[in-house]
C-alpha positions as a LaTeX table, in Angstrom:
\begin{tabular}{lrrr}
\hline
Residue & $x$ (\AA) & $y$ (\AA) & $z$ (\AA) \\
\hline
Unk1 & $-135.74$ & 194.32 & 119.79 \\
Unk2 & $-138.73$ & 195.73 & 117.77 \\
Unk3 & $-140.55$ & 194.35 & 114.85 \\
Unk4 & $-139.11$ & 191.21 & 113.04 \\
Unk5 & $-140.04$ & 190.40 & 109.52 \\
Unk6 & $-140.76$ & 186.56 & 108.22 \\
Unk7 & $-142.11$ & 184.74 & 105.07 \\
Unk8 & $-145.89$ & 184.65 & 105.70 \\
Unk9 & $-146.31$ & 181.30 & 103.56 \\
Unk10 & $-143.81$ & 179.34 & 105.16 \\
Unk11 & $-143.74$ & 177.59 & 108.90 \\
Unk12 & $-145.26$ & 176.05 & 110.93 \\
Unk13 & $-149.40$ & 175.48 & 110.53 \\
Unk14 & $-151.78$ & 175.88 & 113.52 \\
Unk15 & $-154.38$ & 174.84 & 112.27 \\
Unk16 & $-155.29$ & 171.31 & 110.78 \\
Unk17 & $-158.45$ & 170.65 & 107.72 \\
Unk18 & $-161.03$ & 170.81 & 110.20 \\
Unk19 & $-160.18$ & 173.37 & 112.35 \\
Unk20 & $-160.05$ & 175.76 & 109.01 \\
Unk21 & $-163.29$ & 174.66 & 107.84 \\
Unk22 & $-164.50$ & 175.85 & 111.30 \\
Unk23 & $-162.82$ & 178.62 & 110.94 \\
Unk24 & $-164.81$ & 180.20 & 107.91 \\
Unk25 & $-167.57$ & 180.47 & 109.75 \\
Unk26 & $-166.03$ & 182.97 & 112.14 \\
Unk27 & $-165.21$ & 186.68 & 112.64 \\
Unk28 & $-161.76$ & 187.82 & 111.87 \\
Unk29 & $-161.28$ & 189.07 & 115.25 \\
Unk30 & $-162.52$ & 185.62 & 116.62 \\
Unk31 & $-159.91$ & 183.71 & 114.45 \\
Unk32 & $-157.18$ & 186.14 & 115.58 \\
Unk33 & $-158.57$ & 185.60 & 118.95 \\
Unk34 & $-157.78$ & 181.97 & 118.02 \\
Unk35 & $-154.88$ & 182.06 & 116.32 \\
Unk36 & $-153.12$ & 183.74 & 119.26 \\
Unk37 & $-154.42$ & 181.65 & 122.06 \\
Unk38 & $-152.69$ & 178.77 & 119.74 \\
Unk39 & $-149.57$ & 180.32 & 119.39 \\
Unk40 & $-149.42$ & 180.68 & 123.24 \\
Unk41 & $-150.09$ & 177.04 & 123.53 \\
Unk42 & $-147.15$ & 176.01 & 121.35 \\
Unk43 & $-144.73$ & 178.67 & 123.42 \\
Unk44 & $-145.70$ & 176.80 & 126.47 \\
Unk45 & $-145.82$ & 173.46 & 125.43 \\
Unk46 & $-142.04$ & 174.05 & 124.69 \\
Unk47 & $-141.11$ & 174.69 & 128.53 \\
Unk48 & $-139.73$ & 178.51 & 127.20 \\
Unk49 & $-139.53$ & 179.94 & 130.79 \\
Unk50 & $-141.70$ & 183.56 & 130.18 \\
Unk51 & $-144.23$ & 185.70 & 132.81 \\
Unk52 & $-147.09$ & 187.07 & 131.55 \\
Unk53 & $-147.30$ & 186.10 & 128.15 \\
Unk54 & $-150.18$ & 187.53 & 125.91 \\
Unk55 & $-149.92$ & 187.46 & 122.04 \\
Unk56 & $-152.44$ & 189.55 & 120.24 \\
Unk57 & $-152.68$ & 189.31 & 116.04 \\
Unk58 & $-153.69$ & 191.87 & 113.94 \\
Unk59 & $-153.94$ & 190.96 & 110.54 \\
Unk60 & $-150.65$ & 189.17 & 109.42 \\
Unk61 & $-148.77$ & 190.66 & 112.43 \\
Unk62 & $-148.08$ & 189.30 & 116.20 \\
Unk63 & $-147.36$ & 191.66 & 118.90 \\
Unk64 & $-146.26$ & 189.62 & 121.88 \\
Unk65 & $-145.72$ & 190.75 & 125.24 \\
Unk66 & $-144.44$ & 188.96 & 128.30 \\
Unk67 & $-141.41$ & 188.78 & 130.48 \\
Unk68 & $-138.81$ & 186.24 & 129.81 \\
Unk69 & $-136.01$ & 184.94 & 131.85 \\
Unk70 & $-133.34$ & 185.73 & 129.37 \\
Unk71 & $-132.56$ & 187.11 & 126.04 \\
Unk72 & $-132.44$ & 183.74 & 124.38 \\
Unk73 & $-136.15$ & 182.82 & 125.46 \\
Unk74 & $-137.47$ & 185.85 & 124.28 \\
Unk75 & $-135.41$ & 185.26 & 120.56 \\
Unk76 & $-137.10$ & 181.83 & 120.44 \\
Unk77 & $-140.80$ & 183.00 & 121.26 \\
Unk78 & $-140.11$ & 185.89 & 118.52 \\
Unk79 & $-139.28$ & 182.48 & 116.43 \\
Unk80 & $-141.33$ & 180.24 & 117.40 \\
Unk81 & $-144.58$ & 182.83 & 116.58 \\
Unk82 & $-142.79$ & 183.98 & 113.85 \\
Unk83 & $-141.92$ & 180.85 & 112.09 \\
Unk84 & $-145.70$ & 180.31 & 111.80 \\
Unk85 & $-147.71$ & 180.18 & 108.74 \\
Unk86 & $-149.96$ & 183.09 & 108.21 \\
Unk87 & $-147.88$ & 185.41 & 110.72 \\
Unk88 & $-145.72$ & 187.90 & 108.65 \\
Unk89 & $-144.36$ & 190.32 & 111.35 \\
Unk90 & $-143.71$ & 189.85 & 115.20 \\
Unk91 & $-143.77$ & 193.27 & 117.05 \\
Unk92 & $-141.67$ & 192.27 & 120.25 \\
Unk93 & $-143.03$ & 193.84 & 123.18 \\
Unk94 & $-141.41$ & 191.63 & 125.17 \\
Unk95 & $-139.23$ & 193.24 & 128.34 \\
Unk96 & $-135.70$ & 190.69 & 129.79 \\
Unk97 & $-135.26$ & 191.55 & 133.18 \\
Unk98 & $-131.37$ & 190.97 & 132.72 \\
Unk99 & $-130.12$ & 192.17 & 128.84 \\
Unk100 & $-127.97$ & 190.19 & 127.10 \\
Unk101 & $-126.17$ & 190.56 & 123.76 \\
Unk102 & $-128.53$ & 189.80 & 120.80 \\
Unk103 & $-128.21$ & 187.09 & 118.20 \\
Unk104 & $-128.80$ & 187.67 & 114.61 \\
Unk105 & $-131.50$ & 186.21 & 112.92 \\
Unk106 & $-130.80$ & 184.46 & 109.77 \\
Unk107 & $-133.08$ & 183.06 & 106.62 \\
Unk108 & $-132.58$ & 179.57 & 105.64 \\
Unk109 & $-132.34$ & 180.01 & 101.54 \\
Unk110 & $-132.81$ & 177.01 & 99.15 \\
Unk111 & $-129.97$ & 174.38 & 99.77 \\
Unk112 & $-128.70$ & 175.65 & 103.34 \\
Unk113 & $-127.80$ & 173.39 & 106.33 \\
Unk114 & $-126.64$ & 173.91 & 109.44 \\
Unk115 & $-122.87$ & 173.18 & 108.58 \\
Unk116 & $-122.73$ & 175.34 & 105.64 \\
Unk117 & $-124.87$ & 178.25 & 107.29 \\
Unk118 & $-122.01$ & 178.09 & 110.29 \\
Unk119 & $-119.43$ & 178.33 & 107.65 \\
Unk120 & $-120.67$ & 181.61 & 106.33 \\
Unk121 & $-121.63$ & 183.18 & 109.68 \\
Unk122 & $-118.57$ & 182.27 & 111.64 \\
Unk123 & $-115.97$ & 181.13 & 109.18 \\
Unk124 & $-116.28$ & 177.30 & 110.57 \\
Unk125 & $-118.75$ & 174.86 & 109.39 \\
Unk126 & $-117.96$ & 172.80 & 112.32 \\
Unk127 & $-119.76$ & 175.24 & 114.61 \\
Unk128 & $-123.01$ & 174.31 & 113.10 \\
Unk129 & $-123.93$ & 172.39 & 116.76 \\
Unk130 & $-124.29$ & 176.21 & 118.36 \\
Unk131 & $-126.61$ & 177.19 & 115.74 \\
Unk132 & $-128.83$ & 174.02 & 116.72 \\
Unk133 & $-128.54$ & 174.25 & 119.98 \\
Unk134 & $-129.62$ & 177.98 & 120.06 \\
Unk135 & $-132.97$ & 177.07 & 118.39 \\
Unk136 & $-133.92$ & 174.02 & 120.46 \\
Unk137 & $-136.57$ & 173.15 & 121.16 \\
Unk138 & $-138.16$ & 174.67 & 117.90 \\
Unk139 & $-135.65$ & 172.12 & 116.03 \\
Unk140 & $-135.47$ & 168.87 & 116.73 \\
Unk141 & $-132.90$ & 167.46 & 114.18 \\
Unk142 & $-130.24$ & 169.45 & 112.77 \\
Unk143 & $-131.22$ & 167.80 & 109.33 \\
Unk144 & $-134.86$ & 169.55 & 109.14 \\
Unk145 & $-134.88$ & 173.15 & 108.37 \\
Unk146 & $-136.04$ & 174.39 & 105.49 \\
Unk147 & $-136.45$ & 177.71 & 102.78 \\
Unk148 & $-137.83$ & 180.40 & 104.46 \\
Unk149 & $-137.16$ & 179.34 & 108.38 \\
Unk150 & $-135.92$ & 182.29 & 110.52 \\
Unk151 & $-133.03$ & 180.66 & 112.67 \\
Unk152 & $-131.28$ & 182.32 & 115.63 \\
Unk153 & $-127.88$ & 182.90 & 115.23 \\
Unk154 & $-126.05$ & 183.44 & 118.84 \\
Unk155 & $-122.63$ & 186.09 & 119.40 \\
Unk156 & $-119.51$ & 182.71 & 120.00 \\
Unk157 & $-118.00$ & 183.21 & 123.44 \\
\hline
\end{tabular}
């Protein structure tokens, strides 16, 4: 897929007050040592089936590698690491053993929901249950997304 951009401010924090205190007395390479190794804890602790996975950051950017068992995994770990504070680009390096067709990615703007996001990207706001469903287990309730959120958007059968 290649290199995927997101809003660096918004998402997801990894790290709590205390952690970042500890933080500052650390190395950048160290904390991006860090940082990774936490964003390869939250991929897992969702159950996303993926071989192999190694994230390494370099500045703002995440290249992840890894083999996962379909196209949607590997769209929701580009998500999941990308819809993380501090983490601007994702670099996929990821290789699907079987291809699929892609989704589209889309940015959640200021006064977007589900329904009227489905609206606009298939014509009917009452498919806004396939847009949810694509991006479990990243969201939980179809009510909590918010500005700057990159949401996968899946082909309709």
């Amino acid at each position: 897929m290649g290199l995927f951009s997101f809003i660096k401010d918004a998402g997801a924090k990894l790290f709590g007050h205390e952690e970042k205190k500890e933080l500052e007395t650390k190395s950048i390479e160290e904390i991006n040592y860090e940082k990774a190794q936490k964003l390869m804890q939250e991929v897992m602790a969702m159950g996303l089936p993926v071989e192999d996975l190694n994230i390494v950051i370099v500045e703002d950017k995440a290249l992840v590698f890894g083999t996962p068992a379909d196209q949607a995994t590997k769209e929701k770990i580009i998500l999941t690491v990308g819809n993380t504070e501090g983490i601007a680009e994702v670099d996929d390096k990821m290789e699907v053993a079987n291809p699929e067709p892609e989704a589209t990615f889309y940015t959640v703007k200021k006064g977007d929901y589900l329904s009227k996001i489905a609206k606009e990207v298939y014509g009917d706001a009452s498919k806004y249950n396939v847009i949810f469903e694509a991006n479990k287990p990243m969201l939980k309730d179809p009510d909590l997304i918010y500005p700057g959120q990159v949401l996968r958007i899946p082909p309709l059968d």
